[in-house]
Every structure is written in structure tokens, then in C-alpha cells.
C-alpha positions, -999 to 999 in steps of 0.1 A, spaced: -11 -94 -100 25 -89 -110 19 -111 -138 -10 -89 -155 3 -59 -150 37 -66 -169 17 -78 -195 2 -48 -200 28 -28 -201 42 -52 -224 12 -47 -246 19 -7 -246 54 -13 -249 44 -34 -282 24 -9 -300 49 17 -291 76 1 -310 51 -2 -333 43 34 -338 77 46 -337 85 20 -363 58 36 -385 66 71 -379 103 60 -387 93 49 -419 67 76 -427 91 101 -422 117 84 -448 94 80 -468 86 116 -471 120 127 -466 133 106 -500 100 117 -515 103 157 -506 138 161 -518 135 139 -551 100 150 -562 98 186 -551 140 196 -539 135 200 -507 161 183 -481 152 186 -446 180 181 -430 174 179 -398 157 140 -403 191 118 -404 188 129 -364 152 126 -357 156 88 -377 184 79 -351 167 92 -320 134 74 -333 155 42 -342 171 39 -309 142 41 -290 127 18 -316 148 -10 -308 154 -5 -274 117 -8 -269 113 -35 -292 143 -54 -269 123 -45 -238 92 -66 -251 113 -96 -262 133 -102 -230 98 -95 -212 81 -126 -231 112 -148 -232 113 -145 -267 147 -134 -273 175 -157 -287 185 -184 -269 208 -213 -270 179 -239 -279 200 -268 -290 217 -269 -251 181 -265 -236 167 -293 -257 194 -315 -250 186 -310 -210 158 -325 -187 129 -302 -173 154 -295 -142 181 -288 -160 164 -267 -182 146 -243 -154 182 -243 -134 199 -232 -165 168 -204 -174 171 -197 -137 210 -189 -144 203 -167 -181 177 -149 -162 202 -138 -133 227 -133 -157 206 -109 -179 193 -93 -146 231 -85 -134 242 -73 -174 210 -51 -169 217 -31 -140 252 -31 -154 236 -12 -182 212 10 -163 242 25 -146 265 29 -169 235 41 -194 226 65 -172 263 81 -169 268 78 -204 232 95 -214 236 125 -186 272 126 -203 257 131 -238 230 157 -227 254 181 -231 261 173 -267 230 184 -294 228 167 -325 243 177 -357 216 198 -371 195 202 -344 194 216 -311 186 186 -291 205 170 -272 219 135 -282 211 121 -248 179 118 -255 187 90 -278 214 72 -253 185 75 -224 169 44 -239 197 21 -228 185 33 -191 153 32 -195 149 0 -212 173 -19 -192 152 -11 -165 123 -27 -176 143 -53 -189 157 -57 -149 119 -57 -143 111 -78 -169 137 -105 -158 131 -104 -124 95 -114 -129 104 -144 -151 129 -156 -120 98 -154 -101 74 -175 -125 99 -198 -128 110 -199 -93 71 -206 -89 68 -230 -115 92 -252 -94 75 -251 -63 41 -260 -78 61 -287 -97 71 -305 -67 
């Protein structure tokens, strides 16, 4: 049940990225058009491109730690046996799981920190861009969790 559920909000998390990766680019792309073609500079975009980018990447993080697909040392997995290779997954996975509530507490101090502080040209504040560490790192922690239990699974039905 677990399973299917965290693959749909994987799924959501996905075309988020995806639309906020659009927007980002739409907006540029008007911003560079609007102020070479017709003068006008809105200023107030270098923010919205930073708050839009962090949550672009965080997000897009998210997925790839939730389908395993982040970087990994493949030449030391390859050059282990099936055990060695779901003990030493076992190990990243509780490793990541411990950096990641590392980061949603610290994230979280630094982001009600940075409420307080707007952006340059806008009246918003920045912490709304530094919330993403937080936020993501907790579905990361979710994320990670769950692949510990697949492959905690994956042994027992193994032996």
C-alpha cells in the first residue's frame, strides 16, 4: 500500500518539477524578450527565478532519491555479490535517511530564520525559497525509509 501511494506522489512530485521548470523558463523567456524588444525590465523576476529554481531542484531531488535513481558509486556495487550489494544499499539508505533529518532540522531553523528577510525587490520573504530544504528532505526521509523497507523485504523473500 505504501508502495503505491509513494509512487504517486512521486508521479505529482514529477510533473511539478516539471511545471515549475516550464514556468521558469517561460518567465525568462519573456523577461529577456520584454526588456530587449519593448524596454521594459521587470525587476522583480531575478527573485521569483530563484524562489522557482530552488523549489525546482529540490523537488526534482525528491523524485530521484525516491526511485533510487540518484548517483551512486556503481563501479563498488558491481564489483560486490547480491549480499554485499543490498547490505551496502541498506547502509547508503540509512546514511541518506540520517543526512536527511539532519537537513529537515537544520532547514527548518535556517528557513524560519530567513522569514524575516524579503527579497531584494520584492516583499516576500526569502524563506520561502530555503523552506524547500525542509520540505523536500522530508519526503526524501520518507522516500528512503520506504526503499529500507523494500529492500529489507527483498531479503526476506530472498531467503
Amino acid at each position: 500500500m505504501l508502495n503505491a501511494l509513494v509512487r504517486r506522489v512521486l508521479d505529482a512530485m514529477q510533473f511539478i518539477a516539471g511545471g515549475l521548470f516550464t514556468a521558469l523558463f517561460v518567465l525568462n523567456i519573456l523577461r529577456i524578450a520584454t526588456r530587449y524588444f519593448f524596454g521594459i525590465a521587470w525587476i522583480w523576476l531575478p527573485d521569483l527565478s530563484r524562489l522557482i529554481f530552488i523549489w525546482t531542484v529540490f523537488i526534482g531531488a525528491s523524485v530521484l532519491v525516491g526511485r533510487n535513481e540518484h548517483l551512486l558509486m556503481d563501479v563498488l556495487l558491481e564489483r560486490l555479490g547480491p549480499a554485499g550489494r543490498r547490505r551496502l544499499g541498506l547502509l547508503i539508505q540509512a546514511g541518506q535517511a540520517a543526512f536527511f533529518l539532519l537537513l529537515i532540522v537544520v532547514g527548518s531553523q535556517i528557513a524560519l530564520v530567513r522569514m524575516g528577510i524579503p527579497f531584494d525587490t520584492w516583499e516576500v520573504a526569502t524563506g520561502w525559497a530555503y523552506l524547500a530544504v525542509p520540505v523536500c528532505a522530508a519526503f526524501m526521509l520518507v522516500f528512503s525509509l520506504n526503499l529500507i523497507d523494500q529492500t529489507m523485504h527483498s531479503k526476506e523473500n530472498s531467503q
